[in-house]
C-alpha positions as CSV (number, residue, x, y, z in Angstrom):
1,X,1.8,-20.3,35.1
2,X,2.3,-22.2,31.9
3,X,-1.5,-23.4,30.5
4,X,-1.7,-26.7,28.3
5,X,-3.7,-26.8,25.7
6,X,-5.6,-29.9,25.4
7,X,-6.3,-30.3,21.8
8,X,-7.2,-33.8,20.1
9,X,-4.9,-34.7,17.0
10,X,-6.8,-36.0,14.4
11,X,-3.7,-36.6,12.2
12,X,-2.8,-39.5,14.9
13,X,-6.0,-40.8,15.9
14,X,-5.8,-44.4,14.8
15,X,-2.9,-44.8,16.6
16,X,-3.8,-43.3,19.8
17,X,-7.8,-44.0,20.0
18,X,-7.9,-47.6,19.4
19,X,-8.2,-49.5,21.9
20,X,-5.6,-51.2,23.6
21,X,-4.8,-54.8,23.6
22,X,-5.7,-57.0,26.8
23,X,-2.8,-57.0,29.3
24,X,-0.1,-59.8,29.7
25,X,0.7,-58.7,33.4
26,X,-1.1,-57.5,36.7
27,X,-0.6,-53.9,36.6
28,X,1.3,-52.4,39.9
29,X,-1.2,-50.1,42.0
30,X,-0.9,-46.8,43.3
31,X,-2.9,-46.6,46.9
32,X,-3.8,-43.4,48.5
33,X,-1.6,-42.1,50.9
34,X,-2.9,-42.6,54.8
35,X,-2.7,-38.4,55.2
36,X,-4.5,-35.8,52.6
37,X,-2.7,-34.2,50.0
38,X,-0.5,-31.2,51.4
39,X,2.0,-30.5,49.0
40,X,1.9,-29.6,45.3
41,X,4.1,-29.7,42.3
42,X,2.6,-26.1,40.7
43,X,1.1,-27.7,37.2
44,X,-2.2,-25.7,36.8
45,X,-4.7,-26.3,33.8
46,X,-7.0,-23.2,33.0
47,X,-11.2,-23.0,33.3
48,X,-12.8,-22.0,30.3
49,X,-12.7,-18.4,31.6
50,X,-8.8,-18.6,31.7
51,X,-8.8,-19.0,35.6
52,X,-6.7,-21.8,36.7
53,X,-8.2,-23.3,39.1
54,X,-5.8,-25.9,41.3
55,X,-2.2,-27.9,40.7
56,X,-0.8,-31.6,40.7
57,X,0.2,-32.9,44.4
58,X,3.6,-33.9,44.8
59,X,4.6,-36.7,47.0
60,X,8.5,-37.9,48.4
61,X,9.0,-41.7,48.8
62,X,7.0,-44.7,47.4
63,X,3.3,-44.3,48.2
64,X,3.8,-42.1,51.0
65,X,1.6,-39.4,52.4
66,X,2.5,-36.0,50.7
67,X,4.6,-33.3,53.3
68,X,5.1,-29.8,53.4
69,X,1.7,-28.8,54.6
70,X,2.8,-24.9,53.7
71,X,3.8,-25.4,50.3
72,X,0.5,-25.5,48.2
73,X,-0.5,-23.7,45.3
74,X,-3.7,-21.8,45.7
75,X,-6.6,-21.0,43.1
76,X,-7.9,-17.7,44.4
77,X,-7.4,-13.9,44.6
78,X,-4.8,-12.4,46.0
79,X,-5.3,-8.3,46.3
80,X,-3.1,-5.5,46.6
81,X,-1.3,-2.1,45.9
82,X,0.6,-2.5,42.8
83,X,-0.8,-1.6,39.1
84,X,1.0,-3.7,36.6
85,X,0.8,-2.6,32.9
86,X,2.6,-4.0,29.9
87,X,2.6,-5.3,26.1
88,X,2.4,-8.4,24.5
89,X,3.9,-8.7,20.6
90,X,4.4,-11.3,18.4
91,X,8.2,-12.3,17.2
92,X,7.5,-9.8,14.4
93,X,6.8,-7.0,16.7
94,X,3.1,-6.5,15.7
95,X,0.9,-6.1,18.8
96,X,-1.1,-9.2,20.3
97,X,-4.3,-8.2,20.2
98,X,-7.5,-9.9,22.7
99,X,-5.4,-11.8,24.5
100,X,-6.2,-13.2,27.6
101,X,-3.6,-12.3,30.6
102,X,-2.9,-13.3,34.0
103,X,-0.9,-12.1,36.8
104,X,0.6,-13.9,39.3
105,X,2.9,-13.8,42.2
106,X,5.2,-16.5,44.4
107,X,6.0,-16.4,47.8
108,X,8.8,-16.8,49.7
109,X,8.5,-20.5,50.2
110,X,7.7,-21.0,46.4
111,X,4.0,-21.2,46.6
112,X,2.0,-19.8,43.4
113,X,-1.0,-17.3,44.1
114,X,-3.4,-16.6,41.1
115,X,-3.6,-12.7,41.5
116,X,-6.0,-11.9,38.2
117,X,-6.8,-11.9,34.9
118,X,-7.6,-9.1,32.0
119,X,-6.9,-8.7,28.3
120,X,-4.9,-7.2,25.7
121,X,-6.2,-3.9,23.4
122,X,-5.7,-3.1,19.9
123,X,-1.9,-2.2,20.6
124,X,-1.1,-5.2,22.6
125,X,-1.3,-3.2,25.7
126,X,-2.7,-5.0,29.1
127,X,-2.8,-3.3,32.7
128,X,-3.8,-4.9,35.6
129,X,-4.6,-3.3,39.1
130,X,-4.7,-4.6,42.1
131,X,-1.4,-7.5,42.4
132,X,0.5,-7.4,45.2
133,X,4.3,-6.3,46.0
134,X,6.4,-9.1,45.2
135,X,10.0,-10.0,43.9
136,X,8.2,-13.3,42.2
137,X,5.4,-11.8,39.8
138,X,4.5,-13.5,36.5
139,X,2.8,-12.4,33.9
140,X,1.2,-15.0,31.0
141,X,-0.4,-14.5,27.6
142,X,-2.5,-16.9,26.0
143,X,-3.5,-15.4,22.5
144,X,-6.4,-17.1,20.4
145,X,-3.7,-19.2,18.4
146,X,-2.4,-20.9,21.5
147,X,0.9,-19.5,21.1
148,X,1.4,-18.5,24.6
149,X,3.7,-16.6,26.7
150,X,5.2,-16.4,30.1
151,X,7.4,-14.5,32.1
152,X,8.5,-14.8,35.4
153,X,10.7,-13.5,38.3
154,X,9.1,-10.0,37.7
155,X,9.3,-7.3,40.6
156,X,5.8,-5.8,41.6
157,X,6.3,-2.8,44.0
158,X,3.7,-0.2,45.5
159,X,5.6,2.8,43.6
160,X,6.0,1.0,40.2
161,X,6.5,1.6,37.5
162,X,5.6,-2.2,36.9
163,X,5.6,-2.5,33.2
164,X,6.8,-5.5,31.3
165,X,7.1,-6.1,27.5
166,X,6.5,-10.1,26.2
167,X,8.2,-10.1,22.8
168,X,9.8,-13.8,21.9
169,X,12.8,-15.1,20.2
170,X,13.0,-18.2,17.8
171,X,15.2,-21.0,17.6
172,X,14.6,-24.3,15.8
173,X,12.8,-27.4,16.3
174,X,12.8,-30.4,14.8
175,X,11.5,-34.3,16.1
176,X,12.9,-37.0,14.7
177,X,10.3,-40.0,13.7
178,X,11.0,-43.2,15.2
179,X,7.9,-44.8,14.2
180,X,5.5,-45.3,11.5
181,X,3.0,-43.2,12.7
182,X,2.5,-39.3,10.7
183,X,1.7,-35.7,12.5
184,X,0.1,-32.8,11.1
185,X,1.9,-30.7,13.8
186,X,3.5,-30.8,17.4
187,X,3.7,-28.5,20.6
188,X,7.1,-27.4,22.1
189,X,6.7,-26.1,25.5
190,X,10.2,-23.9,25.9
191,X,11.7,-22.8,29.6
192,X,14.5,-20.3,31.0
193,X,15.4,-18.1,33.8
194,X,13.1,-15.2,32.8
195,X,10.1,-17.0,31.1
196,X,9.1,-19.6,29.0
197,X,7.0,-20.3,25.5
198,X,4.2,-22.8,24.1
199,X,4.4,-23.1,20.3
200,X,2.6,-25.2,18.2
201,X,4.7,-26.3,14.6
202,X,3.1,-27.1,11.3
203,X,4.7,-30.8,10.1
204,X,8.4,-32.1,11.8
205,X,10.2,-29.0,12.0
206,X,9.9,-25.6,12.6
207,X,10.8,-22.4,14.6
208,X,9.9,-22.3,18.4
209,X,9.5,-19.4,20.7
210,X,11.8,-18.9,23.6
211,X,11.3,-15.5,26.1
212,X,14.6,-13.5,26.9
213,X,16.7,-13.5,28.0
214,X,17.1,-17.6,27.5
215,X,16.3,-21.0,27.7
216,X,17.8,-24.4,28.8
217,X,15.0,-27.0,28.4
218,X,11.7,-28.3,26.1
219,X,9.5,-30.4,25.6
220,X,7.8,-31.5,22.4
221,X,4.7,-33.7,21.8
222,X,3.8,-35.3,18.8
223,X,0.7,-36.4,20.3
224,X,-1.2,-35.7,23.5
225,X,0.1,-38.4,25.2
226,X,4.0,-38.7,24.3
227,X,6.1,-36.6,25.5
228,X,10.2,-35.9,24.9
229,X,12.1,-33.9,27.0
230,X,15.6,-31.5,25.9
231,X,18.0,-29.9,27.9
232,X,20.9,-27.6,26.4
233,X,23.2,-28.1,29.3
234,X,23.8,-24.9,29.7
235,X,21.3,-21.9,28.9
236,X,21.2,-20.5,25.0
237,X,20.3,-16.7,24.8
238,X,16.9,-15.2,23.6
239,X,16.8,-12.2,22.1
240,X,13.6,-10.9,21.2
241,X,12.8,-10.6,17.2
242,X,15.6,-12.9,16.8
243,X,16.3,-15.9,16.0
244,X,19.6,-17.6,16.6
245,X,19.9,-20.2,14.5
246,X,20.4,-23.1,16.5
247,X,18.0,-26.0,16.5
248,X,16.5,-28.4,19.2
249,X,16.6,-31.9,17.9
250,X,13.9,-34.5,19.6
251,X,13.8,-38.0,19.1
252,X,10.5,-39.8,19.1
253,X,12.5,-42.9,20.3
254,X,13.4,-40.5,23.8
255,X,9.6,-39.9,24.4
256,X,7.8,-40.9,27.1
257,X,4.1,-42.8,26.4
258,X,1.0,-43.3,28.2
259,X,-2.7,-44.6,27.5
260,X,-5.2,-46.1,28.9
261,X,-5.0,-49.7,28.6
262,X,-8.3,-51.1,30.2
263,X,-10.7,-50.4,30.0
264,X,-10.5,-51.6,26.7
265,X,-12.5,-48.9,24.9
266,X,-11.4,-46.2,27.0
267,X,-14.9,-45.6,28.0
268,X,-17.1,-46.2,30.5
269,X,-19.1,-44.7,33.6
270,X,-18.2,-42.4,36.6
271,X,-16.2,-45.0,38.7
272,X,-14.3,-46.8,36.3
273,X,-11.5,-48.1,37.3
274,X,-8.5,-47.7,35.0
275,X,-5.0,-49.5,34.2
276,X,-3.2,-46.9,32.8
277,X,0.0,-47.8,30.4
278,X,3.6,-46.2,30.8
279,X,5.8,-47.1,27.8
280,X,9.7,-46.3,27.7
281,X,10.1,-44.7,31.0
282,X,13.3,-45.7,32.6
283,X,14.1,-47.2,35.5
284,X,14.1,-45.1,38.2
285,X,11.9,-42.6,36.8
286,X,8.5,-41.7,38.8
287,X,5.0,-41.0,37.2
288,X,2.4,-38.8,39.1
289,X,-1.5,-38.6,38.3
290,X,-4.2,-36.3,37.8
291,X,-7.2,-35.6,35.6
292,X,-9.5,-33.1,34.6
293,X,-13.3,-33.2,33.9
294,X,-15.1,-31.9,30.6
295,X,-16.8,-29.7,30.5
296,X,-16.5,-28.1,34.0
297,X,-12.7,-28.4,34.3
298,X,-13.2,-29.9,38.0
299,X,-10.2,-31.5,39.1
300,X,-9.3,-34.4,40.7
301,X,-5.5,-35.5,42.5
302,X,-4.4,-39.1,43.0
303,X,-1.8,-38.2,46.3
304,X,0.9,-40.9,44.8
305,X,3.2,-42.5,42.6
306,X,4.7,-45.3,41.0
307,X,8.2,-45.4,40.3
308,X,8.7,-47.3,37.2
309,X,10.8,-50.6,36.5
310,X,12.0,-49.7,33.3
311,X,10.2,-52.6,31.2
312,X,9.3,-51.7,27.7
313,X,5.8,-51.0,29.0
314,X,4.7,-50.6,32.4
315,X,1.3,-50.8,33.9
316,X,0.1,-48.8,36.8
317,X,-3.5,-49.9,38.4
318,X,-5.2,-48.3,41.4
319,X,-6.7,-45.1,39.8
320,X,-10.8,-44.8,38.9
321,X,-12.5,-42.5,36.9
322,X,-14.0,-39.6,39.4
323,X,-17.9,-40.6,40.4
324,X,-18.3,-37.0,39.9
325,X,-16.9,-36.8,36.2
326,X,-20.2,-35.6,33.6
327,X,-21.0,-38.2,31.5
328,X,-21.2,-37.4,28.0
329,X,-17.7,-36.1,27.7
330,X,-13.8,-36.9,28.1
331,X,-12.4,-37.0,31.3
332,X,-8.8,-36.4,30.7
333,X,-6.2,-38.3,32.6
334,X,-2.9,-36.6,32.9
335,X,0.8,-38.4,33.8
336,X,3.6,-36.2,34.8
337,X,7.3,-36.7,35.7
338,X,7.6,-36.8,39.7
339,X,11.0,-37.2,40.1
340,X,12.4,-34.5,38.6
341,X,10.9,-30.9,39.9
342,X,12.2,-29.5,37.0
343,X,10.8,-31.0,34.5
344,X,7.7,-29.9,32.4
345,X,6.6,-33.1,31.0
346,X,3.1,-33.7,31.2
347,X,0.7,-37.0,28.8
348,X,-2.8,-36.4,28.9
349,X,-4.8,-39.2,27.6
350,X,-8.6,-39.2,27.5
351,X,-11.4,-41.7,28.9
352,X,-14.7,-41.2,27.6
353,X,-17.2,-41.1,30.2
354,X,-20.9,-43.0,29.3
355,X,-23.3,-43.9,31.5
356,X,-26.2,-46.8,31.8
357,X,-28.6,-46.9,34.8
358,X,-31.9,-49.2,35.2
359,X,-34.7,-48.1,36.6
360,X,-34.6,-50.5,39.1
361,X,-31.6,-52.8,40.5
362,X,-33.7,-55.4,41.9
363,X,-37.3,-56.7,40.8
364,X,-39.3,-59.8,40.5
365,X,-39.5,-62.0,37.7
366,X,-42.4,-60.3,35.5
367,X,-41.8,-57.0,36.1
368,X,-40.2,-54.4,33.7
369,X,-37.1,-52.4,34.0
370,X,-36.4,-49.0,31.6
371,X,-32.7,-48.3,30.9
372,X,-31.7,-44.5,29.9
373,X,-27.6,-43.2,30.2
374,X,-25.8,-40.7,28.0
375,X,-23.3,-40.8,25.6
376,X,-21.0,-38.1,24.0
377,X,-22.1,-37.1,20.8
378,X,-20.4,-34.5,18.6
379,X,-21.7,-30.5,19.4
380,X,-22.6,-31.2,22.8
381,X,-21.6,-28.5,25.2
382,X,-23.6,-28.1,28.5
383,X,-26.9,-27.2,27.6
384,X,-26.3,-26.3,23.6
385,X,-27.2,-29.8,21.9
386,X,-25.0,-31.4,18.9
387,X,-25.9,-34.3,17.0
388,X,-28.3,-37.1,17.2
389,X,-26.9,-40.9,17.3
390,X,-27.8,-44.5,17.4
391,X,-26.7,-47.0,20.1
392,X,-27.3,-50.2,20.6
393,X,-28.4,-51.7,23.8
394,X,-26.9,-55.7,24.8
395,X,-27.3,-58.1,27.3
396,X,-26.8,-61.5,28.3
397,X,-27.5,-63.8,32.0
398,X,-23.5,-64.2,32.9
399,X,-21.6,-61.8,34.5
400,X,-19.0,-60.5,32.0
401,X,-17.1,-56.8,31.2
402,X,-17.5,-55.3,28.2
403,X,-17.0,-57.5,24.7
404,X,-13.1,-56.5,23.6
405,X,-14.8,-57.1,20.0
406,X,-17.4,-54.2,18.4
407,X,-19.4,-57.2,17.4
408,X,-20.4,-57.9,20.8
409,X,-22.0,-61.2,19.5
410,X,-18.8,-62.5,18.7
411,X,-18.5,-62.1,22.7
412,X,-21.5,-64.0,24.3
413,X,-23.8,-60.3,24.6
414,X,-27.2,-60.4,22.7
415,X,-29.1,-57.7,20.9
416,X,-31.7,-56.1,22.8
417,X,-33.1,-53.3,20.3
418,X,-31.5,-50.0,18.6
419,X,-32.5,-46.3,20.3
420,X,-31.9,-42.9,19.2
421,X,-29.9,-40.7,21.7
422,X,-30.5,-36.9,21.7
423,X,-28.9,-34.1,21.0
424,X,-27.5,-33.8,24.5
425,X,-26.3,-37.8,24.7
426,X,-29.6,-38.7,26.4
427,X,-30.6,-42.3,25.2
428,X,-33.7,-44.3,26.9
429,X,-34.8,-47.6,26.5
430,X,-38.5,-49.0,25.6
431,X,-40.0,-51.2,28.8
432,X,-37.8,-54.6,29.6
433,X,-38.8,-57.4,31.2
434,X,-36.0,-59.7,31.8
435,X,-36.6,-63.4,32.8
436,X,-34.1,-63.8,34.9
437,X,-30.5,-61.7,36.0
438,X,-29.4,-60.3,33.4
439,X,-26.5,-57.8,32.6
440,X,-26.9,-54.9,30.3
441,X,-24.7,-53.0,28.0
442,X,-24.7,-49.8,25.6
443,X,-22.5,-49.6,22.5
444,X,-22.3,-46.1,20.5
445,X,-20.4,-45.7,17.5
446,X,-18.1,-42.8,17.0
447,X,-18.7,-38.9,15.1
448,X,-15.9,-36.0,14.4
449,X,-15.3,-35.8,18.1
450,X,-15.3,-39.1,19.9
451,X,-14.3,-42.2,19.2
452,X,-16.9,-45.3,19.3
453,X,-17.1,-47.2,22.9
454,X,-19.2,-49.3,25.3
455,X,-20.4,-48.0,28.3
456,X,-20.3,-50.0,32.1
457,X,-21.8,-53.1,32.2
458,X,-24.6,-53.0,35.0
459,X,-26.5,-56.0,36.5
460,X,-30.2,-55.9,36.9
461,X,-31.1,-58.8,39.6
462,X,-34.9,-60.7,39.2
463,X,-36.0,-62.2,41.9
């Protein structure tokens, strides 16, 4: 299935990484169902060893527990008798070489089964052995530019021959700016009856690719977290190594918005609650949830849905940044249409997850405390460190959330002293002995891959 490719654009980063402004309205809320999540919508996100490892739940009626306990979409290996073999080539013709390739297969009640995974050689040649017989087999590319391929509907018997070649058409794309804000590129996400494409375009305009043998629908984002939807109306041939000369036209003012609005730095610890923002989604229209952890790609499924008022800007609350999400990197919420199963669009918006923990919760007056957390910090992956920063530790003896100013002075928080945190995000404090209760906050400014933010405020009680 179609893998998204969550990539940060730096070309719109003031616009989508300040925080946002304090909210006007209490947000609606989206409760967990009474039952456990049954049903699922087929969205899957890859590991970082290409294996995609689970899909969005899907839910019918406000709220409601999800149905269809047969129809799920399973992340595991599914064996059997058929060899599949094929190439993968670029519009040109020329031979996609190293790319990574999965195989999988659909039953008869629609459910998605991961089968395997191998890669392409120097002639764009892949085979795979072991998938099972099947009228539903798919077969996706994902080459190192993140141009990727699919196609689907593909017949897998015991007797093959079961060889498929991947070669795209073109057509145009173009979005049209509705706002001030600039691009460097954008991703279009092309579907049809035999396959689809992900393309990513240099500037406003460009060509797309679309899989024979042709394609109805798109989606393009500008950014991460805006998507606009396209529909032809009727489907367009694709003709491999062609292009036809037609163009798909988006219009920013079409696209669909989210963000996190609170917190207000988009940061914070495991646990977080969130208020997540929907601008320009109609009435009518109904917005699903799920997120994905850095860096182990765990994944976690809020079983509901709001269905939205059509207000310039809605607010949805009732969602919380996983307990389980590794501090030190983004957790990345995702919003995807619900009410349409055919649709493709999916926001991804990111929370930076920070953490602060006392020593102790609870001591007597006298007695001294040591704070220590992490932080992201530009480099860090697992156990390879990046770089060193600075943060600066606050407090103050009323409860408060964090200071919506970065001078949290301005906010009623006090210095308490300046440490170093490590390679690996790992900050900890000299000894403090607080008078009397006090609440404690970390501030970390921002490097080439995160934005600056605060993390949770925690409350350190003296007896």
């Amino acid at each position: 299935m179609r893998r998204f490719v969550l990539a940060l654009f730096l070309a719109s980063s003031a616009a989508l990484l300040w925080p946002a402004a304090s909210l006007a309205v209490a947000p609606r809320v989206v409760k967990p169902p009474a039952l456990p999540a049954a049903a699922w919508h087929g969205m899957r996100y890859p590991t970082r060893t290409g294996m995609p490892v689970a899909a969005v739940p899907h839910a019918s009626g406000p709220l409601r527990a999800l149905h269809s306990p047969e129809a799920r979409v399973f992340a595991q290996g599914v064996g059997g008798p058929c060899m599949v073999t094929g190439t993968a080539l670029d519009y040109y013709g020329m031979p996609i070489v190293g790319a990574d390739v999965e195989v999988w297969y659909s039953d008869d009640v629609g459910d998605s089964y991961y089968v395997g995974s191998t890669t392409t050689d120097t002639t764009g040649s892949f085979q795979y052995i072991g998938a099972p017989q099947t009228p539903n087999g798919e077969i996706d590319v994902y080459p190192a530019s993140d141009n990727d391929l699919y196609m689907w509907g593909l017949s897998f018997t015991a007797g093959g021959p079961n060889s498929f070649t991947l070669r795209p058409g073109q057509t145009g794309a173009i979005v049209v700016r509705s706002s001030g804000f600039s691009w460097e590129w954008f991703r279009v996400d092309t579907v049809g009856t035999g396959g689809g494409a992900t393309t990513w375009i240099d500037g406003d305009s460009g060509t797309a690719m679309v899989m024979p043998p042709d394609y109805d629908y798109a989606v393009a984002y500008p950014y991460p977290s805006q998507g606009i939807e396209w529909h032809a109306g009727s489907s367009l041939p694709a003709t491999a190594g062609a292009t036809d000369g037609l163009a798909m036209s988006f219009n920013e003012a079409d696209g669909r918005d989210a963000w996190i609005a609170w917190p207000y730095w988009q940061s914070g610890g495991p646990g977080t609650p969130l208020v997540v923002g929907l601008e320009n989604w109609p009435s009518g229209y109904e917005a699903a949830f799920y997120g994905i952890s850095d860096p182990s790609f765990r994944e976690n499924d809020w079983s509901g849905y709001v269905t939205c008022d059509g207000y310039v800007d809605d607010y949805v609350g009732g969602l919380s940044i996983p307990r389980s999400a590794t501090p030190g990197y983004d957790y990345e919420l995702h919003v995807w249409r619900y009410d349409d199963e055919t649709s493709w669009l999916d926001l991804t918006t990111d929370f930076q997850v920070a953490s602060l923990k006392a020593s102790r919760s609870s001591i007597a007056r006298g007695a001294s405390i040591r704070l220590s957390g992490v932080v992201p910090t530009q480099g860090h992956n697992r156990s390879h460190r990046g770089r060193t920063k600075v943060v600066t530790i606050y407090q103050r003896t009323k409860a408060a959330g964090p200071p919506t100013a970065w001078n949290a002075a301005a906010k009623g928080w006090h210095k308490v002293c300046t440490v170093r945190a490590n390679g690996l995000g790992k900050y900890t404090s000299r000894l403090l002995r607080p008078q009397s209760t006090t609440w404690y906050i970390v501030r970390y400014p921002g490097d080439d891959w995160y934005y600056r933010g605060y993390t949770s405020v925690i409350k350190v009680r003296v007896k």
